[in-house]
C-alpha positions in Angstrom: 50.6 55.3 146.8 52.9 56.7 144.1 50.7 57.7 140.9 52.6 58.1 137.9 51.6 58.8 134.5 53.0 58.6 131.1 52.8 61.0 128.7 55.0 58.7 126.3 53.2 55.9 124.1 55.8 53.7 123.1 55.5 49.8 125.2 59.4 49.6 125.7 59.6 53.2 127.3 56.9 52.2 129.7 57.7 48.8 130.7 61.6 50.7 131.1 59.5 53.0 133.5 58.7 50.2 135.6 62.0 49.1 136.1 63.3 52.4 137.1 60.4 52.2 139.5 61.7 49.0 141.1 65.7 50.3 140.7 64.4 53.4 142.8 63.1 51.1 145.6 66.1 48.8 145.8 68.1 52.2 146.0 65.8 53.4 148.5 64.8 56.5 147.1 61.0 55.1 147.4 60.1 53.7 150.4 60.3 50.3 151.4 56.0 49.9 151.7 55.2 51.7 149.1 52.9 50.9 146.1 53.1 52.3 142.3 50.6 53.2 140.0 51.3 53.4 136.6 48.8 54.6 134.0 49.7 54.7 130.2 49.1 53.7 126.4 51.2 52.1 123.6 50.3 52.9 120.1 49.7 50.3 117.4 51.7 47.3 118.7 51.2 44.0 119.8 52.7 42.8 123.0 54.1 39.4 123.9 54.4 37.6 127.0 58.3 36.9 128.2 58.5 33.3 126.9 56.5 33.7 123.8 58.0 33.5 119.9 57.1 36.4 117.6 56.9 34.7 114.6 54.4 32.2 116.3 52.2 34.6 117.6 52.1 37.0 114.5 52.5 37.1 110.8 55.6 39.4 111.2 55.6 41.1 107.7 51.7 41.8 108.2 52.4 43.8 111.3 55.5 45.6 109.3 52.8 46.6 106.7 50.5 47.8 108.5 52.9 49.6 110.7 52.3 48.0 114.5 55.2 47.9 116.4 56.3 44.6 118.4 57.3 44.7 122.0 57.9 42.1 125.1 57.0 42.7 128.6 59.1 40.9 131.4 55.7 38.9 132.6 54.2 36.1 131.3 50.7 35.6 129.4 49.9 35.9 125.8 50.3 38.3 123.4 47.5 41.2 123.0 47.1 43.9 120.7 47.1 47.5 121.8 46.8 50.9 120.2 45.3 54.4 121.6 42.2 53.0 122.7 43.8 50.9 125.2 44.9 51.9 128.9 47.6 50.0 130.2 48.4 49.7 134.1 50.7 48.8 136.4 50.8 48.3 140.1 54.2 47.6 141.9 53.3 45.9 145.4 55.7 44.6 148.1 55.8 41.1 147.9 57.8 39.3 150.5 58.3 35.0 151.2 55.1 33.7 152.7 52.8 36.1 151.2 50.0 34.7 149.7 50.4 35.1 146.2 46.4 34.7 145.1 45.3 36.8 147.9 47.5 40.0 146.9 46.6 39.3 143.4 43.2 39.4 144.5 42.7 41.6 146.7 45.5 44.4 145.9 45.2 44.2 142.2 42.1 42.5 140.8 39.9 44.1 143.3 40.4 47.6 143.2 40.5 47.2 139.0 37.2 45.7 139.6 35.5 48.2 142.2 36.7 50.8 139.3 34.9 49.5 136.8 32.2 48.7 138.7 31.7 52.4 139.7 31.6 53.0 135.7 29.0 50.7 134.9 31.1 47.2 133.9 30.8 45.3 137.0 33.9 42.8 136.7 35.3 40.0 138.3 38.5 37.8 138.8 38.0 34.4 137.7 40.1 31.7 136.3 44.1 31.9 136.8 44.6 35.7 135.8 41.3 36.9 133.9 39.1 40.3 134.6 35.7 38.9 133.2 32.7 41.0 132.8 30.0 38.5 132.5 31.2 36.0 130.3 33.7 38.1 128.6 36.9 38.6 129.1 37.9 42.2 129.5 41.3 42.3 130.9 44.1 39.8 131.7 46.7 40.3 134.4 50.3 39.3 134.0 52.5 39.4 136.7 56.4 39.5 137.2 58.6 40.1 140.8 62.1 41.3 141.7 63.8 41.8 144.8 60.6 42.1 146.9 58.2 43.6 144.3 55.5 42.4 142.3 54.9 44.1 139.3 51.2 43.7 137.9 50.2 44.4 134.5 46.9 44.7 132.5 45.6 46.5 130.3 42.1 47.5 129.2 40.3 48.7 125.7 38.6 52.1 126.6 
């Protein structure tokens, strides 16, 4: 596994880091089967899903008031807020046709999110289409996006 972490807190830098990550695989400078880890922040800003409309989601001239950025990630889901408090990961995963989509998700990055916050005292779970729930509450959500034979797997998590 290839760990990476960002010293930088702005959302667009980061999510540009990931795509650098999956430029240096179709290059070959990473190999084919290997997996990233990404661990990071973003300061003060909420972030949208890839299909979602800013002025729906947020009261636009609040957010310019208060001074929390806006930023878009290439994956789906809805919009969360995030500031210093939050962690943000990724995991970039081989993904290839016939691969069952649930099981990696599951297994390759739900699980291990899980086990880890399990060994700090929040046991956690996958349920529902793309929810880390620690009980009945919802501590994490997982978006997901792929190109050219990589899934890249978001979430993030208030520390």
């Amino acid at each position: 596994m290839i760990y990476i972490h960002s010293p930088y807190d702005d959302a667009a830098f980061n999510f540009a880091a990931e795509e650098y990550c999956l430029d240096l695989f179709e290059n070959g400078t990473f190999p084919e089967n290997e997996t990233v880890a990404m661990l990071w922040q973003a300061d003060n800003c909420v972030l949208l899903g890839s299909y979602q409309i800013a002025a729906a989601e947020i009261d636009l001239t609040e957010a310019a008031r208060r001074g929390v950025g806006v930023g878009r990630r290439p994956s789906g889901g809805g919009a969360i807020y995030t500031g210093l408090g939050t962690f943000q990961y990724t995991v970039i995963a081989p993904y290839r046709p016939g691969d069952d989509f649930r099981d990696l998700q599951q297994k390759r990055l739900a699980a291990p999110r899980a086990a880890a916050l399990a060994a700090l005292g929040a046991p956690a779970e996958l349920r529902g289409r793309n929810d880390l729930m620690a009980g009945e509450r919802k501590i994490s959500g997982l978006a997901q996006w792929m190109r050219s034979g990589r899934l890249c797997s978001h979430a993030s998590i208030l520390y």
